[in-house]
ROPARO-504878 format. One record per atom (N, C-alpha, C): residue in three letters; z, x, y. Coordinates in steps of 0.05 Angstrom, whole numbers, padded with zeros to 5 digits, always signed. Example, Ala and Ser with C-alpha at 12.3 -4.5 7.8 and 13.67 -1.06 7.14 Angstrom:
<atoms>
ALA+00156+00264-00114 ALA+00156+00246-00090 ALA+00156+00264-00066 SER+00142+00257-00045 SER+00143+00273-00021 SER+00157+00258+00001 
</atoms>
This chain:
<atoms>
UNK+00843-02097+02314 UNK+00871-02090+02319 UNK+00890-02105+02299 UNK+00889-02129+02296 UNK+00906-02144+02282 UNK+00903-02125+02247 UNK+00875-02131+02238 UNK+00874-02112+02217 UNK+00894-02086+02209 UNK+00890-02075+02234 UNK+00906-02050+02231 UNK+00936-02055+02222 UNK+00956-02074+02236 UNK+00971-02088+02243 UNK+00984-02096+02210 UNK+00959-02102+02197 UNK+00968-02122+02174 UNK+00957-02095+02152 UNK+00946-02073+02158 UNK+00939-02064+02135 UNK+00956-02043+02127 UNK+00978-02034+02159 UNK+01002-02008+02153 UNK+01021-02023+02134 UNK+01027-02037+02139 UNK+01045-02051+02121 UNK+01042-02043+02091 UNK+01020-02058+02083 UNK+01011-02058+02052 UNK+01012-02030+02055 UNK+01002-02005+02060 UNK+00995-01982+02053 UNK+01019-01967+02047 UNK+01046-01978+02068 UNK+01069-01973+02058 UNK+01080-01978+02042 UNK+01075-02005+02036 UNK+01091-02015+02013 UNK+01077-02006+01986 UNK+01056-02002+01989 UNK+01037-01988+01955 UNK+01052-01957+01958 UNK+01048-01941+01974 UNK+01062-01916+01973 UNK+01094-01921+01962 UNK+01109-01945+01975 UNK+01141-01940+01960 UNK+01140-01951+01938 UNK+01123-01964+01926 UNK+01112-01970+01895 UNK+01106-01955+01885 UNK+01087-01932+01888 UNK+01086-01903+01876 UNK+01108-01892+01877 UNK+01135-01892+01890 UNK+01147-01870+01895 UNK+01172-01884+01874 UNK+01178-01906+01868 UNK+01193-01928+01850 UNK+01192-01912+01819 UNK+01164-01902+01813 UNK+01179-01898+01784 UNK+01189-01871+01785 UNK+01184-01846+01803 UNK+01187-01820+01800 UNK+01227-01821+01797 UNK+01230-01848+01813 UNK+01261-01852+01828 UNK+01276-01866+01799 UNK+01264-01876+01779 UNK+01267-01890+01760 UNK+01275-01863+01743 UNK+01268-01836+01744 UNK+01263-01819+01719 UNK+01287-01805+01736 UNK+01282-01803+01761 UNK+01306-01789+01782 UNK+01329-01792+01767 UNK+01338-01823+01762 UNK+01362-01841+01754 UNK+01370-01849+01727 UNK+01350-01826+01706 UNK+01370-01824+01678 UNK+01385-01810+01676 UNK+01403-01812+01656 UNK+01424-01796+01654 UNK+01420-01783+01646 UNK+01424-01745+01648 UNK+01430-01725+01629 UNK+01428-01728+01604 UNK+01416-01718+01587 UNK+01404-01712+01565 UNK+01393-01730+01546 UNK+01380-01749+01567 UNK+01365-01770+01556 UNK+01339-01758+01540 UNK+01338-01768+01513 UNK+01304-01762+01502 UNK+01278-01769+01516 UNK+01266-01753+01525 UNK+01239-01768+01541 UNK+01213-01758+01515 UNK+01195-01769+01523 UNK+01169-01762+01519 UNK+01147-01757+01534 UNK+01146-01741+01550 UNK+01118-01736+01562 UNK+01100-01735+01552 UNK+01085-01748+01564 UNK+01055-01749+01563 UNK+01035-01737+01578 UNK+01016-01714+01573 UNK+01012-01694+01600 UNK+00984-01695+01602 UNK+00965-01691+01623 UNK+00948-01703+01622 UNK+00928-01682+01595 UNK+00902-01680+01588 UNK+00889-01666+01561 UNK+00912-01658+01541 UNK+00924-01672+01535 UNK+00948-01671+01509 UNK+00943-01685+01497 UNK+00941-01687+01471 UNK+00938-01709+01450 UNK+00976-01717+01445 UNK+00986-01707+01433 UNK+01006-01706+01421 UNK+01033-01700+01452 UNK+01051-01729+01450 UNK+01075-01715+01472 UNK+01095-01699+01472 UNK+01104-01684+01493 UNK+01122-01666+01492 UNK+01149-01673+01482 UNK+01169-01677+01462 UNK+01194-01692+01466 UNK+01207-01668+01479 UNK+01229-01682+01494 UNK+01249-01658+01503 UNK+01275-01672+01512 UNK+01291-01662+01531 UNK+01316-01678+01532 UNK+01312-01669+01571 UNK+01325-01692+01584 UNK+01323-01698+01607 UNK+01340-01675+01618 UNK+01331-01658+01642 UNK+01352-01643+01649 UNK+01353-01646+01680 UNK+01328-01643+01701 UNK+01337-01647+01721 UNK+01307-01661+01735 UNK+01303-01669+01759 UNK+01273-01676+01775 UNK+01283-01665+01800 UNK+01260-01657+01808 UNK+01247-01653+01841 UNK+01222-01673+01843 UNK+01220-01672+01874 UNK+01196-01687+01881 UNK+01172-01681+01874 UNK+01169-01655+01863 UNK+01149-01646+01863 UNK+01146-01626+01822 UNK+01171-01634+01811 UNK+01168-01626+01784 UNK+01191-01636+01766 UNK+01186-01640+01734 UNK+01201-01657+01730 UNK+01225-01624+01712 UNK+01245-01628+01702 UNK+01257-01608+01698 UNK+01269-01619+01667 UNK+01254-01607+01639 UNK+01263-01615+01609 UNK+01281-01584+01598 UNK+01292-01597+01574 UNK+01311-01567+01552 UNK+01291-01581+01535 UNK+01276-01558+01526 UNK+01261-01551+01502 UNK+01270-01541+01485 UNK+01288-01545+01462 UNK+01297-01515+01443 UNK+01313-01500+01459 UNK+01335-01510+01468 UNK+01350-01496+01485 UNK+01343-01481+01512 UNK+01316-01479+01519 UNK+01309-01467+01543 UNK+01299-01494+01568 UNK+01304-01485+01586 UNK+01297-01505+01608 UNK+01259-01497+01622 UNK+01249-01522+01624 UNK+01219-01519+01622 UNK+01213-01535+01649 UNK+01200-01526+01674 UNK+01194-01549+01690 UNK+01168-01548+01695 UNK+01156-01583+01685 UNK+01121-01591+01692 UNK+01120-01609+01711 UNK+01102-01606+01728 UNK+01090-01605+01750 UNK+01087-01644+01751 UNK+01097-01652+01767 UNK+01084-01682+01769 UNK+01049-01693+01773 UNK+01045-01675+01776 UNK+01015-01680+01785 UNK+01002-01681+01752 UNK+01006-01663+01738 UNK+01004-01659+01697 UNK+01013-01675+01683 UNK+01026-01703+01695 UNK+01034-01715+01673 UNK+01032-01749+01679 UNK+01023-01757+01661 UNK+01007-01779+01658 UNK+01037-01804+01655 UNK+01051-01800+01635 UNK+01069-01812+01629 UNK+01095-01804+01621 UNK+01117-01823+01620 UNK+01148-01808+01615 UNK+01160-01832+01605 UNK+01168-01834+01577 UNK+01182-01853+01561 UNK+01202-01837+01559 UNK+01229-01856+01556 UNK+01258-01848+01555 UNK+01271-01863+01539 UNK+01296-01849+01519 UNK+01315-01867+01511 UNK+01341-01858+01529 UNK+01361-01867+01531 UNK+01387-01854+01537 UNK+01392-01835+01514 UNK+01419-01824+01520 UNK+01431-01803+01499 UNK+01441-01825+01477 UNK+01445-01804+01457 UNK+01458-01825+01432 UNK+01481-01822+01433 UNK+01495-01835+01423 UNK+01526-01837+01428 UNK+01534-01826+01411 UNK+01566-01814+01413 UNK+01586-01802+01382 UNK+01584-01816+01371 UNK+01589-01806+01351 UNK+01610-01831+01320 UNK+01584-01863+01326 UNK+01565-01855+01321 UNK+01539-01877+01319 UNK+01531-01891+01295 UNK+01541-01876+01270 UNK+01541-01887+01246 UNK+01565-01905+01238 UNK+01555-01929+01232 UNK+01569-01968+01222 UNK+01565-01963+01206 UNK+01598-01967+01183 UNK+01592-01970+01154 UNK+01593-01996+01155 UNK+01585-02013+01132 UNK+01585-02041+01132 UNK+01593-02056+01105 UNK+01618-02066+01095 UNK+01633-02066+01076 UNK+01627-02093+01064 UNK+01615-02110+01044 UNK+01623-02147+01043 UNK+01630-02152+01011 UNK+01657-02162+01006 UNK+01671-02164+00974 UNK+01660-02188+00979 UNK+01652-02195+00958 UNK+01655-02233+00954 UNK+01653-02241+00929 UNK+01686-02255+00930 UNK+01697-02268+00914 UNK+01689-02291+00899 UNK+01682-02301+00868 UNK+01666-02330+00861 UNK+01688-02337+00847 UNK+01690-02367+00848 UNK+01714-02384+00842 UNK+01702-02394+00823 UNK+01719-02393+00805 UNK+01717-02390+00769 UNK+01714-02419+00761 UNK+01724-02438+00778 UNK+01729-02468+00774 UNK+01705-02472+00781 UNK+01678-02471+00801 UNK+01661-02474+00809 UNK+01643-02469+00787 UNK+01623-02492+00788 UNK+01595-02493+00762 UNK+01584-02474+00779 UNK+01567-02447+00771 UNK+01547-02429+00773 UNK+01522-02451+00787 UNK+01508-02434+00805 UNK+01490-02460+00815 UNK+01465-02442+00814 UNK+01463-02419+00803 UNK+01439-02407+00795 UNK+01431-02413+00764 UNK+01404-02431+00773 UNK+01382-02447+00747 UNK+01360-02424+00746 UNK+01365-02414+00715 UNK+01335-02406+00697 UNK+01323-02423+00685 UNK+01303-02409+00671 UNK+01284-02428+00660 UNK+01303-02451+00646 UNK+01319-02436+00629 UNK+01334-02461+00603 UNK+01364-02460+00610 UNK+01366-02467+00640 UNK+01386-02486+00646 UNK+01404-02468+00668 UNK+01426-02475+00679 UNK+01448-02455+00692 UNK+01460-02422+00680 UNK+01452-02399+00692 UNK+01456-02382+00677 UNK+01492-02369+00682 UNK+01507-02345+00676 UNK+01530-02348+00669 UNK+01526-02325+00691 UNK+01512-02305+00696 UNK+01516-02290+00708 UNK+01524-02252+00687 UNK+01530-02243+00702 UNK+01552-02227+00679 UNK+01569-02240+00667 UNK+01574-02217+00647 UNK+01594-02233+00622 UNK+01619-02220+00630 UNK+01643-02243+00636 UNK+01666-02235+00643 UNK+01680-02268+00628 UNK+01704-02259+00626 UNK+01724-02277+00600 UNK+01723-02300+00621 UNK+01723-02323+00612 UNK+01731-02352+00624 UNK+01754-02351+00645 UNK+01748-02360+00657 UNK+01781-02369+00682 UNK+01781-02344+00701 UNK+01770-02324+00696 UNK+01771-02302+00711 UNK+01752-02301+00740 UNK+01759-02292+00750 UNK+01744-02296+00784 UNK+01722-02270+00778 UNK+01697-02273+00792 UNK+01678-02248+00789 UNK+01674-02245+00814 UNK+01670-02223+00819 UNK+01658-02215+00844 UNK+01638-02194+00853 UNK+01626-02195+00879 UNK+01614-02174+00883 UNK+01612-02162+00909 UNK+01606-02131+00905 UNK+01613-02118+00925 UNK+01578-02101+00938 UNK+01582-02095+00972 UNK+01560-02090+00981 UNK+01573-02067+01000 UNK+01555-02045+00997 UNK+01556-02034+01026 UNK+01543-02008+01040 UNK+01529-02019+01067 UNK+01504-02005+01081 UNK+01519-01993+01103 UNK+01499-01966+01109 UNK+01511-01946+01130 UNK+01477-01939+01138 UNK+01484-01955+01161 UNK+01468-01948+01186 UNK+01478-01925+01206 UNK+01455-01920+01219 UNK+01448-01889+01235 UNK+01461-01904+01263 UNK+01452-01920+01267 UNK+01462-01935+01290 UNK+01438-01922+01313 UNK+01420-01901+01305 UNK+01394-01903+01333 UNK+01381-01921+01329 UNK+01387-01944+01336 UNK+01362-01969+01346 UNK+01354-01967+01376 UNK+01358-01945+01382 UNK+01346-01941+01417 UNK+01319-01942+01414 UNK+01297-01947+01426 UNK+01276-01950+01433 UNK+01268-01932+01464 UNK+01239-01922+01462 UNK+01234-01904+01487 UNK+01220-01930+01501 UNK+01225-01926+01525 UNK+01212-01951+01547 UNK+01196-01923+01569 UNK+01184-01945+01586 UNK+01156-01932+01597 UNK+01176-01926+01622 UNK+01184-01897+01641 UNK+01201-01902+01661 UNK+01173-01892+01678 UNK+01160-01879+01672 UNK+01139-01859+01700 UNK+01118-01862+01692 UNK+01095-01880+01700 UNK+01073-01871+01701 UNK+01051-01871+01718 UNK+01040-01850+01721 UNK+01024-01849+01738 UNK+01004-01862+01753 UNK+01000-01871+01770 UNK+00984-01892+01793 UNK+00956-01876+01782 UNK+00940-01898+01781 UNK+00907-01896+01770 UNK+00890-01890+01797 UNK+00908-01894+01829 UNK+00889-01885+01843 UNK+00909-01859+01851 UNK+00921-01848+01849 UNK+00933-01820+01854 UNK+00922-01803+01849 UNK+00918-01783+01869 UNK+00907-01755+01861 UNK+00916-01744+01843 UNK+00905-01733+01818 UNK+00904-01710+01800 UNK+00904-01685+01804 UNK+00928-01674+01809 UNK+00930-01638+01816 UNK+00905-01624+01805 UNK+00890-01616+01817 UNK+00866-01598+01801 UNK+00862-01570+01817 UNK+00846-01554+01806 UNK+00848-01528+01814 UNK+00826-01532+01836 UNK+00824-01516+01860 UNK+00809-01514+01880 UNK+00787-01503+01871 UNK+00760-01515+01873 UNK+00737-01498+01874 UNK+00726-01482+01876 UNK+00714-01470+01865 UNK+00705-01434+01870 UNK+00688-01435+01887 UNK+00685-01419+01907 UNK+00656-01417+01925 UNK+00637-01410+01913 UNK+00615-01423+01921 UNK+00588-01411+01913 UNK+00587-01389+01919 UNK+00569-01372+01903 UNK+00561-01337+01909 UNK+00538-01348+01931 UNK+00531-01327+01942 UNK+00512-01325+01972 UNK+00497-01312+01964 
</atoms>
């Protein structure tokens, strides 16, 4: 009796642990990039997040809406959406003060740098344009190793 007592517990709590990541994929936002992973697939599906049920997950493929089966899929990595206007230009002038000894040494001694007239300031200029996707896909769904695998029902034997 006591057994019993102590073993409903755990059995519930492992079941709302299974049910934690389906609720995780529930709770991205619209048109998040996923990757599925489905079970005999080498290669994952990318698509963009469109809706879930309990029982199927709902992607836009190429503009069409596609829904696979939770039981078919092994895994679900996600980024959020990317944002507008994502591309940082990145600008840096810098100014060298003419009064200042050069403090770059070659072989035969302090070199001058470019050749620009005495007393004159030199400078130099830099500048990078990033994409700004540094999003990364994270693991939101995957499937419990003791969960049933949707499979097709058995044929009867012939008689």
């Amino acid at each position: 009796m006591l057994v019993r007592l102590l073993l409903v517990p755990v059995l519930l709590a492992l079941s709302a642990f299974a049910s934690d990541d389906w609720d995780k994929v529930k709770n991205l936002p619209g048109g998040s990039d996923l990757k599925i992973y489905e079970r005999g697939s080498v290669q994952p599906k990318l698509a963009k997040y469109a809706d879930l049920t309990e029982s199927s997950l709902i992607i836009v493929v190429k503009n069409s809406q596609v829904a696979i089966a939770k039981g078919s899929i092994e895994r679900i990595e996600a980024r959020p959406p990317a944002k507008k206007g994502g591309k940082k230009v990145v600008s840096d002038t810098h100014f060298d003060d003419p009064a200042k000894p050069s403090t770059d040494a070659g072989p035969h001694g302090p070199t001058a740098g470019p050749q620009s007239a005495p007393g004159t300031p030199s400078y130099s200029s830099s500048t990078s344009i990033s994409s700004g996707d540094d999003r990364e896909f994270t693991t939101v769904y995957r499937r419990a190793s003791g969960s049933p695998a949707q499979t097709m029902p058995a044929k009867p034997e012939p008689r």
